[in-house]
C-alpha positions as CSV (number, residue, x, y, z in Angstrom):
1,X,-22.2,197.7,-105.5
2,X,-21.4,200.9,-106.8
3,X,-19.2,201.9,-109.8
4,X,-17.2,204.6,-110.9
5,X,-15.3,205.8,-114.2
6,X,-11.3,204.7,-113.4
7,X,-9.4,207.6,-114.0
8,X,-9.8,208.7,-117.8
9,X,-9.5,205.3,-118.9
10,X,-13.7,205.2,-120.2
11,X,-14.1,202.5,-118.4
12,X,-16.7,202.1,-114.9
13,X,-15.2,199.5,-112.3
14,X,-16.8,198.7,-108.6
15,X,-15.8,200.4,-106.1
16,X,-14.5,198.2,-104.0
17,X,-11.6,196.5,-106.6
18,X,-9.8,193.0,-105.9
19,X,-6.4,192.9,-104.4
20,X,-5.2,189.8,-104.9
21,X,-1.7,189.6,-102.9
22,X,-3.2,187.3,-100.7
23,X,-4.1,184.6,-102.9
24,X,-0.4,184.3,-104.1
25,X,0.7,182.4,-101.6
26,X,4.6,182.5,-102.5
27,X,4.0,179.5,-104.8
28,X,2.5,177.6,-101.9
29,X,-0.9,175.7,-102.3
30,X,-3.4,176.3,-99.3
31,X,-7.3,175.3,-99.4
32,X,-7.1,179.3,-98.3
33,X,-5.8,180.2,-101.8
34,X,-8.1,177.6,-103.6
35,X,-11.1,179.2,-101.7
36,X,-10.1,182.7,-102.6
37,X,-10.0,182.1,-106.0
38,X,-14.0,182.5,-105.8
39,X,-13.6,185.8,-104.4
40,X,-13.0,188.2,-107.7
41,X,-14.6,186.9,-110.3
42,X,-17.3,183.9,-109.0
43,X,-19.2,186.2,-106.8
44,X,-19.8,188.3,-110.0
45,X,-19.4,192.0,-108.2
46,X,-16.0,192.9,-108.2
47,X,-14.8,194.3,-111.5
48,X,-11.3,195.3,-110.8
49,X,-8.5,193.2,-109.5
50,X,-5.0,194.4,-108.8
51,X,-2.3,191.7,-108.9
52,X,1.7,191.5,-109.8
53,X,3.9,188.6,-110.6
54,X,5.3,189.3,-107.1
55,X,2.6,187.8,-105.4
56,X,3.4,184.2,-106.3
57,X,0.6,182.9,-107.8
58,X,-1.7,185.5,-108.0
59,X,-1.3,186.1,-112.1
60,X,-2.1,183.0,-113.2
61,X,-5.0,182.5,-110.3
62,X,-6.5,185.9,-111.5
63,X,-5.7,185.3,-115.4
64,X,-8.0,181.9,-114.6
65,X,-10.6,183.0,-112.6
66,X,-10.8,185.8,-115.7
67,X,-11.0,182.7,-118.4
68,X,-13.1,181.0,-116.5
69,X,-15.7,184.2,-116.5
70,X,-15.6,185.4,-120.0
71,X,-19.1,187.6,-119.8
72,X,-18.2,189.4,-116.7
73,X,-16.2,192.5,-117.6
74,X,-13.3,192.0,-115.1
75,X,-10.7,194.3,-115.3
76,X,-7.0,193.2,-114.6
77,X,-4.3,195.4,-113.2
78,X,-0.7,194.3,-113.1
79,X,2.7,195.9,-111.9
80,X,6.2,196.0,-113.6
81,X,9.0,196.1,-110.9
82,X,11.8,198.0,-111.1
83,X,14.9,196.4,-112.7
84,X,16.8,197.6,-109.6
85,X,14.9,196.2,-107.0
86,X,14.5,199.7,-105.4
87,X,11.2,200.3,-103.3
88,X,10.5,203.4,-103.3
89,X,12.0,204.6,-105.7
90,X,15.0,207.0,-104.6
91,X,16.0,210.6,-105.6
92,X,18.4,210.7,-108.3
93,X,17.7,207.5,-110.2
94,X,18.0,207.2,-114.0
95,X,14.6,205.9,-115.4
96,X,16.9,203.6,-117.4
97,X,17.9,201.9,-114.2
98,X,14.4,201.4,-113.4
99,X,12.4,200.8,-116.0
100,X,14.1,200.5,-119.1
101,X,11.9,199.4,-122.3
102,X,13.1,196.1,-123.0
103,X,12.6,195.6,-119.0
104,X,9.5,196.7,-119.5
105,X,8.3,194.5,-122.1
106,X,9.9,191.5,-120.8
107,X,8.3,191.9,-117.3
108,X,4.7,192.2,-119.7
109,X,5.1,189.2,-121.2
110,X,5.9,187.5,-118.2
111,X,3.1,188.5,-117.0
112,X,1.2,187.6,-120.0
113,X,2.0,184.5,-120.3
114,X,1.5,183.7,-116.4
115,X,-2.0,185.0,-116.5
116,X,-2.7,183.1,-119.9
117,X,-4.4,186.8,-120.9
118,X,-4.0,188.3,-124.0
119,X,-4.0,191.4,-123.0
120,X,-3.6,193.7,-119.5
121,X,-6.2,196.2,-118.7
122,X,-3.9,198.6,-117.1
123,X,0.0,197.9,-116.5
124,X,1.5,200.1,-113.7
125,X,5.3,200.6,-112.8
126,X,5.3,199.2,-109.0
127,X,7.5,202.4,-108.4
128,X,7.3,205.5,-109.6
129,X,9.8,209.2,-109.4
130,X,8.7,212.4,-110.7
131,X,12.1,212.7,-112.1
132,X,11.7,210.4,-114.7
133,X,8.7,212.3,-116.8
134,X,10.1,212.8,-120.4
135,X,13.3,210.8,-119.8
136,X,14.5,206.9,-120.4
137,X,12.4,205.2,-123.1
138,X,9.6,204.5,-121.0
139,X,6.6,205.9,-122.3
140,X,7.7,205.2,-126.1
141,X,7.4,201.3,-124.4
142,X,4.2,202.1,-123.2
143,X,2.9,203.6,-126.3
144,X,4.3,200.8,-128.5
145,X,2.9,197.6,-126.1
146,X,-0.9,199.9,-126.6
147,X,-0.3,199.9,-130.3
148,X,1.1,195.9,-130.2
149,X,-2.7,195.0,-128.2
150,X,-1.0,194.4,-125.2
151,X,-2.1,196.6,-122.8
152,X,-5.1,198.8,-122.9
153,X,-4.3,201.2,-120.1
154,X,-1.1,203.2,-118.3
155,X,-0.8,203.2,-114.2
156,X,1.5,204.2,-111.7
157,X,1.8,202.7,-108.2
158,X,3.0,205.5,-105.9
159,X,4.2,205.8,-101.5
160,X,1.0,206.4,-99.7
161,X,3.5,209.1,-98.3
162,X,4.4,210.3,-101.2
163,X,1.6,211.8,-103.3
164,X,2.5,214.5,-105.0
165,X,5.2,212.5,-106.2
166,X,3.4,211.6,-109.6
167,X,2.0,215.8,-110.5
168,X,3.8,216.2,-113.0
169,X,3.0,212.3,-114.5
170,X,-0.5,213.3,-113.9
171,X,-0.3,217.2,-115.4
172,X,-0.4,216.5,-119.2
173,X,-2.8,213.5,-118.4
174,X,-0.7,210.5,-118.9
């Protein structure tokens, strides 16, 4: 397997990273989901997994398979959606429709508490608008859940159609 620093984070991760939508299963059991549950963290190579509350299950089965491997250095990723419900995120949104702080920090503990984690690697907004850089309370949010242990890490999730939709995110180096 080989590694790589992710982004300017410090940290080297495989990769090939986890995503683990299909072991949510909408809250359904399967012996598919059971058996995936080996996949991130059992076979001891992958070192990044990407998961959200939105994929039924997949917190607390990735948040487990972590416990369960407490010398591997497995790196969680986790989404907050928008408060709107709005994929992708339209032109002419206010951030505070999205992703307000107190939205923010509810949807973390959620996801906390799902995963039984103390902490999230990297938490991402699931959508993300150009138009929001240095508005809405957002990044104040961010900054306080880093210095509350939370989170170690910032991501955004953008439109594979839509990449230069997070330049000027990306410009001061968020």
């Amino acid at each position: 397997m080989q590694y790589r620093p992710l982004g300017k984070t410090g940290i080297s991760v495989s990769e090939i990273g986890y995503g683990a939508w299909g072991i949510g299963g909408g809250g359904r059991r399967s012996r598919r989901r059971v058996r995936s549950r080996a996949a991130p963290g059992h076979r001891g190579w992958q070192t990044f997994i990407d998961t959200v509350r939105g994929y039924g299950e997949s917190e607390r089965i990735c948040g487990q398979v972590v416990r369960e491997h407490p010398g591997n250095a497995i790196f969680v990723a986790t989404k907050v959606p928008p408060k709107n419900g709005i994929w992708p995120a339209p032109a002419g949104v206010d951030p505070m429709d999205t992703f307000p702080g107190k939205h923010i920090h509810s949807s973390l503990d959620k996801s906390l508490r799902e995963s039984g984690l103390r902490l999230i690697d990297v938490l991402q907004f699931h959508v993300w608008s150009d138009e929001w850089f240095g508005r809405g309370d957002w990044l104040e949010t961010i900054e306080a859940l880093r210095s509350e242990g939370k989170i170690r890490f910032f991501g955004i999730s953008i439109n594979d159609y839509q990449p230069d939709n997070a330049l000027e995110l990306i410009r001061p180096g968020m």
